[in-house]
C-alpha positions in Angstrom: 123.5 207.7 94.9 126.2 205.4 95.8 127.4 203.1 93.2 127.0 199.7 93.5 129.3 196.9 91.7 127.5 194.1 89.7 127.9 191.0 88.0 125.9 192.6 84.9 127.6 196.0 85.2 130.7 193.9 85.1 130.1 191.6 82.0 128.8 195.0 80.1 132.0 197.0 80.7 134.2 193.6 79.7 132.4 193.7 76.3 133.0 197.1 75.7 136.5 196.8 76.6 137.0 193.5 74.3 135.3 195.6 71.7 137.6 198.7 71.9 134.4 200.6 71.6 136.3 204.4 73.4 133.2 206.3 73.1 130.8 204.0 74.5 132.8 202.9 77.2 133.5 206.6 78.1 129.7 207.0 78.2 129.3 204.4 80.6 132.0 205.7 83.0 130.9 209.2 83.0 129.2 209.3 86.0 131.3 207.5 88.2 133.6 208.7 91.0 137.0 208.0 91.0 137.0 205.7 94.0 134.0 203.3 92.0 136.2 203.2 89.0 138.9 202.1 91.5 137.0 199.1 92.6 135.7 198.6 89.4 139.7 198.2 87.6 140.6 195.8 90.9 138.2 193.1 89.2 140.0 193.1 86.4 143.2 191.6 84.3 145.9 194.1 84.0 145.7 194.5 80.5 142.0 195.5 80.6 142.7 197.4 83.5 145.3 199.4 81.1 142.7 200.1 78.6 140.0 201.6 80.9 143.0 203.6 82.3 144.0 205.3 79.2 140.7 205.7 77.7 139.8 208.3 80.6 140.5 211.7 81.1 144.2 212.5 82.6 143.4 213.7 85.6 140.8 211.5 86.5 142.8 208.6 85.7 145.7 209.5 87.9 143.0 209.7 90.6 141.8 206.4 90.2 145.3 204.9 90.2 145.5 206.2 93.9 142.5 204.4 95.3 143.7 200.7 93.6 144.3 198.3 95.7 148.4 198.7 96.2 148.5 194.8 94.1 146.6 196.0 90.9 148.6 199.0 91.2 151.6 197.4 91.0 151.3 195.1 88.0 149.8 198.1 86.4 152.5 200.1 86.6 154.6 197.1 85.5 153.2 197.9 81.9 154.1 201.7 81.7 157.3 203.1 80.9 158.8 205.7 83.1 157.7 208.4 81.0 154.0 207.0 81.1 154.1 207.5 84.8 155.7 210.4 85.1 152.5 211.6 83.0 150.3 210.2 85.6 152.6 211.7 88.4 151.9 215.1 86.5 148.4 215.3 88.0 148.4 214.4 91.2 149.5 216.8 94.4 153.1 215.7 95.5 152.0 213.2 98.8 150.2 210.7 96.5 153.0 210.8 93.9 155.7 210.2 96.3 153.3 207.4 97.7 153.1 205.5 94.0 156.9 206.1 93.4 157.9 205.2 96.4 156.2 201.4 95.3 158.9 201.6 92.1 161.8 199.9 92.9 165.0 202.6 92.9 166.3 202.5 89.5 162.6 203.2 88.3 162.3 205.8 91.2 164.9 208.0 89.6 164.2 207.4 85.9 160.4 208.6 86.7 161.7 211.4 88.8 164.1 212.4 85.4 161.0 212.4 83.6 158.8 214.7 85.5 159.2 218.5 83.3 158.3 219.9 86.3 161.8 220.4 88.3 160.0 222.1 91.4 157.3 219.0 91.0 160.0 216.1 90.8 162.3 218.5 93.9 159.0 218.3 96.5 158.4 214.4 95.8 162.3 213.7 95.7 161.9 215.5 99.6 159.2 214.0 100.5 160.9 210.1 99.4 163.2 210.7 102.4 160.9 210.7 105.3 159.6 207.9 107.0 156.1 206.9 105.2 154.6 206.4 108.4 155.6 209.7 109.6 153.9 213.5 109.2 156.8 214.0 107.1 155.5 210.7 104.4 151.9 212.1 105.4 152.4 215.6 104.2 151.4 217.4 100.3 153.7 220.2 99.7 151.2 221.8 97.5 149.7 224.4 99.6 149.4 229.0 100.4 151.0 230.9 102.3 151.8 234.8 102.8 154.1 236.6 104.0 154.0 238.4 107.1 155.4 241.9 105.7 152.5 241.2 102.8 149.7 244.0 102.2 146.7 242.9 102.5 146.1 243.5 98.1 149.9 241.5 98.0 148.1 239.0 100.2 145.0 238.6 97.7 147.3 238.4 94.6 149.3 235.5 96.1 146.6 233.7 97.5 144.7 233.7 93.8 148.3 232.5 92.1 149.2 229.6 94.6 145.4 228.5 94.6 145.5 227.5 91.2 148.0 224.5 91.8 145.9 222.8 94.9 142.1 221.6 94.7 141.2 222.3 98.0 141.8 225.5 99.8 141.7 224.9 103.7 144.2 227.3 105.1 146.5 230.2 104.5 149.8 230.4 106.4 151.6 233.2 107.3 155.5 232.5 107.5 158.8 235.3 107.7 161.4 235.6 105.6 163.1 232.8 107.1 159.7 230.4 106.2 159.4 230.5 109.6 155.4 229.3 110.6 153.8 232.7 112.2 149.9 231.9 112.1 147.1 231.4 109.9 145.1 233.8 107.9 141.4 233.2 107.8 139.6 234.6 104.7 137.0 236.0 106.4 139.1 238.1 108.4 141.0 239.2 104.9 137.6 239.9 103.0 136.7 242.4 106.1 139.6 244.0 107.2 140.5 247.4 106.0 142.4 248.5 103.3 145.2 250.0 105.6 145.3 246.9 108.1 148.5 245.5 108.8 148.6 241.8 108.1 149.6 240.9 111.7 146.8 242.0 113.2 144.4 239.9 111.6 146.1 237.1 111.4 145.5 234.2 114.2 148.3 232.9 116.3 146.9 231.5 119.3 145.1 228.7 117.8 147.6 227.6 115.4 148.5 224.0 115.8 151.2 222.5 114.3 153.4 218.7 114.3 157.3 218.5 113.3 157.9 216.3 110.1 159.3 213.5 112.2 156.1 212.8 114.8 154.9 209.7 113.7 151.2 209.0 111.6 149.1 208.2 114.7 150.1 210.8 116.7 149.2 213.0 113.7 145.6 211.4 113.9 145.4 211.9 117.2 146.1 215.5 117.1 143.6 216.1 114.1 140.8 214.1 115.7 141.3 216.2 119.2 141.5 219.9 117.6 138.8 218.3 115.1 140.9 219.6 111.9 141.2 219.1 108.4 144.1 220.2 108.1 147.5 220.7 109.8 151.1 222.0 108.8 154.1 220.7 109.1 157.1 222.2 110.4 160.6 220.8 110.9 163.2 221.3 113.7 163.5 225.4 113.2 159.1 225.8 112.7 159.6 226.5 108.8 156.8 225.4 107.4 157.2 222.3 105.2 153.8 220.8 104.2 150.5 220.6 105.0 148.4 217.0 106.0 144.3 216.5 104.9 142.0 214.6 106.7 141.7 212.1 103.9 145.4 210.9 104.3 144.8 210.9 108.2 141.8 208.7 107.5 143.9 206.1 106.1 146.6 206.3 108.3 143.1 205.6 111.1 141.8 203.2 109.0 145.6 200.9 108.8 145.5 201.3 112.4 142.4 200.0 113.2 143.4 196.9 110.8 146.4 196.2 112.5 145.1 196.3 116.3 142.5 194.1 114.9 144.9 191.6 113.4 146.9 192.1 116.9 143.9 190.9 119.0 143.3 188.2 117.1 146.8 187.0 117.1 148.2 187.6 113.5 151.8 189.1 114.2 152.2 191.0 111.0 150.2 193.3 108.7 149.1 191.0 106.4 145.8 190.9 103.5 143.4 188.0 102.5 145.4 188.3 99.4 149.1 187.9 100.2 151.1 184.5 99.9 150.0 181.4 101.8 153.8 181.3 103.1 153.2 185.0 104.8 149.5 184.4 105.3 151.3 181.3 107.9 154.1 183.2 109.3 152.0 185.8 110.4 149.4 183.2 112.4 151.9 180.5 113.5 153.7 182.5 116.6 150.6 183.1 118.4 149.1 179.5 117.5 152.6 178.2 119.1 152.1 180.0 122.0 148.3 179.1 122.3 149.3 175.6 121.9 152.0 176.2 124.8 149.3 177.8 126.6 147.3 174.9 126.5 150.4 172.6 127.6 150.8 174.6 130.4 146.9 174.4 131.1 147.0 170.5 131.1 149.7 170.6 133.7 147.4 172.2 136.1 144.9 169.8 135.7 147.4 166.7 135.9 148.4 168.8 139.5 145.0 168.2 140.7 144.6 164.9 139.4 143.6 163.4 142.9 141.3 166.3 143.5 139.5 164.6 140.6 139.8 161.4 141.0 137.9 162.0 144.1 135.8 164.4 143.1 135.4 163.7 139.7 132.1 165.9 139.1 134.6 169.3 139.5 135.3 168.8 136.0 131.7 169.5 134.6 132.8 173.2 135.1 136.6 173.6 134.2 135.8 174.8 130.8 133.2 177.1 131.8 135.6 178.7 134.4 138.5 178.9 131.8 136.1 180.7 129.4 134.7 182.9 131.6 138.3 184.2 133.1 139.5 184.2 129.2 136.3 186.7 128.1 136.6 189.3 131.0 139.8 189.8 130.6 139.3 190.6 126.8 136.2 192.9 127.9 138.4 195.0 130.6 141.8 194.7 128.0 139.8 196.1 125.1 138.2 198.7 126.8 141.7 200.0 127.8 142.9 199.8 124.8 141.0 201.2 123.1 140.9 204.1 125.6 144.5 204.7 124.8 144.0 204.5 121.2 141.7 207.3 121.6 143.6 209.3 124.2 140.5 208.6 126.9 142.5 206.8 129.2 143.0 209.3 132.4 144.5 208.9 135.8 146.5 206.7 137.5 147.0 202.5 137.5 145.7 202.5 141.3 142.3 204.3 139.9 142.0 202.7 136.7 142.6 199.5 138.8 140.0 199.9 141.4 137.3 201.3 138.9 138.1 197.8 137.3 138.0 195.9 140.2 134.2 197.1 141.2 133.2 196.4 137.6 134.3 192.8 137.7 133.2 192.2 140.9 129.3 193.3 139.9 129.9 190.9 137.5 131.2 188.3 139.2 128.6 188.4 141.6 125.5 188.2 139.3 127.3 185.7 137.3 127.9 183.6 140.3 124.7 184.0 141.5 123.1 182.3 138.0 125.4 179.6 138.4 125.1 178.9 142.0 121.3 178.5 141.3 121.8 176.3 138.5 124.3 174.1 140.5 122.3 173.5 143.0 119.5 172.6 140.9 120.8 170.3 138.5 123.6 169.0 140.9 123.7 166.8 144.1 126.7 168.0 145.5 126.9 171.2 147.8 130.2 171.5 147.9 130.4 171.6 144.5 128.2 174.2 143.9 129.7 176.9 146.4 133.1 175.9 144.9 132.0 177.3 141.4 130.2 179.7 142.3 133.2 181.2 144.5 135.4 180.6 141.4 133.9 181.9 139.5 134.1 185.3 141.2 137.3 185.3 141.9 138.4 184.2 138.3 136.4 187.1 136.5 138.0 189.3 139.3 141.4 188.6 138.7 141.3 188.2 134.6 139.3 191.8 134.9 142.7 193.1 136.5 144.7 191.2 134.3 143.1 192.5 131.5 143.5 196.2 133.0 146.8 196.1 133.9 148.4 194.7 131.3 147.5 196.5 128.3 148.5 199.8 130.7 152.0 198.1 131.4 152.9 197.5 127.7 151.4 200.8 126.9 154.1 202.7 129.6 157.2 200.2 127.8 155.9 201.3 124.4 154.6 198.1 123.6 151.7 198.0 121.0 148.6 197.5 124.1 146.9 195.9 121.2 148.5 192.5 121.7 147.1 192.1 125.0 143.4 191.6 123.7 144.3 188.5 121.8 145.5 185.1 122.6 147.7 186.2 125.0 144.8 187.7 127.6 143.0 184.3 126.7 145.5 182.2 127.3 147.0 183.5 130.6 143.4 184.0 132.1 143.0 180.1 131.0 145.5 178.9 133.1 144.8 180.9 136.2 141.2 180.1 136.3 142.1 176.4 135.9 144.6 177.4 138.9 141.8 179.1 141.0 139.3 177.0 140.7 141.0 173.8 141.6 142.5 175.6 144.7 139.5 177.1 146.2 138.3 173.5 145.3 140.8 172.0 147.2 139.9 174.3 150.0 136.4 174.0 150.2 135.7 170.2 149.9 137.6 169.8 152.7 135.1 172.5 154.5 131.5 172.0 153.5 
């Protein structure tokens, strides 16, 4: 059953903490997984954080420290020495130790590193503290088996049984040369049924074997994983020796920070930023798109002040001017985020022209049935004929146009390497503002001097 944090469970643990009661409050944490006990330490003060930390088991408290929120991490490692956490470094594979060191500023960095008994241990996380964290290379454990291609199959078995011991989950074993070189992967099943006089190279499989280079970056990494639908790849480098392998779980968070910052992007927050960070950063990261919203909305007065005789004689036109802007701002979000979030997902096929027209039919269904509710409501409620064909024609054409807007330029900024993220936000909204101010009061222009 999944565990669920309250105000009671809360006060109860604080009193056992305050009390220093170990055995008790090792009792009541038995059953939870590390994640819970992860959420459960965020809601505390570092000191009591401390004490929950050291009252449980080794290994399952170096867990926990990995699923902390990165501030609580933080100020608890502020209270151990760099012996402390090279003890908690001790139990975990190499990825998440590099991860917490790499928050240590440098002089810490190396005195935990000098700490760690283990000098193959301390060598893997010192490698894996030079690669980009956003890359397959800061993604990657080292911890994982592999054979060698000139192996028996009962040298195969021993060395599978030795290097499983040091990794908790066994996904894959790899088959490498002399030179470390990766040759293919070596399903169990196919080891458990061979015969005893099989070569290792014919049971092996190579054509399936799918690999990425420690320098591709995280979301290419996902992307691969989610399209050969793996739980695991290896990593090579430059010459295909095998260097590390990634898990699904660190691929889910890489997904997961994604998805975060195309959300903050659409909604116009320039960096990666948390509810919890500094007011200062909190206002850097909304001001630039507020600025240019702002601008946006200069620009947008401008238009109307060009038509200002338009509505001094036909004052009525401006019952609908923020309906049209609205409109032409939320189809051009619809047909942006659709594309974009195609090319998150790698769904987005074809060519501009195609994507384009496919677009263009959508919008104009739209358009039309929109146009047709408004038209009937117009003339209704209104006196004015002219008027009503006015916004109803505008209206079309605005949904029309944004809809293209919206495709197009998440496509373009998507071919420059531009994140296509940004053009769901305030950008779409504001642009599409303008122009449907633009339209309408032109085919407005038009038309009154028609009908």
């Amino acid at each position: 059953m999944a565990f669920t944090l309250t105000k009671e469970f809360l006060e109860e643990l604080k009193f056992l903490v305050e009390s220093r009661d170990t055995g008790r409050l090792q009792e009541f944490l038995a059953e939870l997984h590390p994640t819970d006990l992860a959420e459960i330490i965020d809601q505390l003060n570092r000191e009591q954080a401390a004490y929950i930390l050291t009252s449980l088991n080794e290994e399952i408290s170096a867990e926990v420290v990995t699923f902390l929120d990165e501030e609580t991490r933080e100020k608890f490692m502020e209270l151990l020495s760099a012996k402390e956490i090279a003890e908690v470094i001790d139990n975990l594979d190499s990825d998440d130790a590099a991860d917490i060191i790499s928050e240590l500023p440098e002089e810490k960095q190396r005195e935990v590193l000098s700490e760690i008994e283990d000098y193959e241990q301390a060598k893997d996380i010192a490698d894996l503290l030079n690669y980009d964290e956003e890359s397959a290379g800061g993604l990657m454990a080292k911890e994982l088996v592999k054979v060698n291609l000139n192996s028996s199959l009962i040298q195969c078995v021993r060395e599978i049984r030795k290097q499983a011991e040091e990794i908790d989950d066994l996904f894959a074993v790899y088959v490498v040369d002399d030179r470390d070189v990766l040759l293919g992967l070596l399903p169990i099943k196919n080891l458990l049924l061979a015969p005893s006089h099989a070569k290792l190279d014919d049971i092996i499989v190579k054509d399936e074997l799918v690999s990425v280079n420690v320098s591709e970056k995280g979301e290419k990494v996902a992307e691969i994983m989610r399209k050969y639908d793996l739980v695991v790849l290896p990593v090579v480098d430059g010459l295909g020796r095998l260097m590390g392998r990634i898990t699904i779980d660190d691929v889910v968070d890489v997904m997961q920070e994604e998805a975060e910052k195309d959300y903050q992007l659409a909604s116009g927050i320039s960096e990666d930023v948390d509810s919890d960070d500094k007011i200062w950063i909190l206002s850097r990261a909304r001001l630039p798109w507020m600025i240019i919203g702002l601008l946006g909305g200069i620009v947008g007065s401008r238009v109307i002040a060009l038509y200002e005789s338009e509505l001094q004689i036909h004052p009525e036109m401006a019952y609908f001017m923020t309906l049209i802007a609205a409109m032409g701002g939320n189809a051009g979000v619809q047909s942006s985020a659709i594309v974009v979030q195609g090319l998150a997902g790698g769904a987005i096929a074809g060519n501009l022209l195609r994507r384009l027209t496919k677009e263009f039919s959508v919008a104009l269904i739209g358009g039309f049935v929109c146009a047709a509710i408004l038209l009937g409501y117009s003339l209704i409620f209104t006196d004015s004929f002219s008027l009503s064909i006015t916004v109803a024609i505008s209206l079309i054409s605005v949904i029309v146009l944004a809809s293209i807007l919206g495709t197009f330029i998440p496509l373009m900024l998507d071919r420059f390497k531009i994140d296509p993220a940004l053009a769901t936000g305030p950008f779409i909204t504001t642009s599409n503002d303008i122009i449907g101010l633009f339209v309408y009061f032109s085919i407005g222009r038009l038309l009154y001097g028609v009908f």
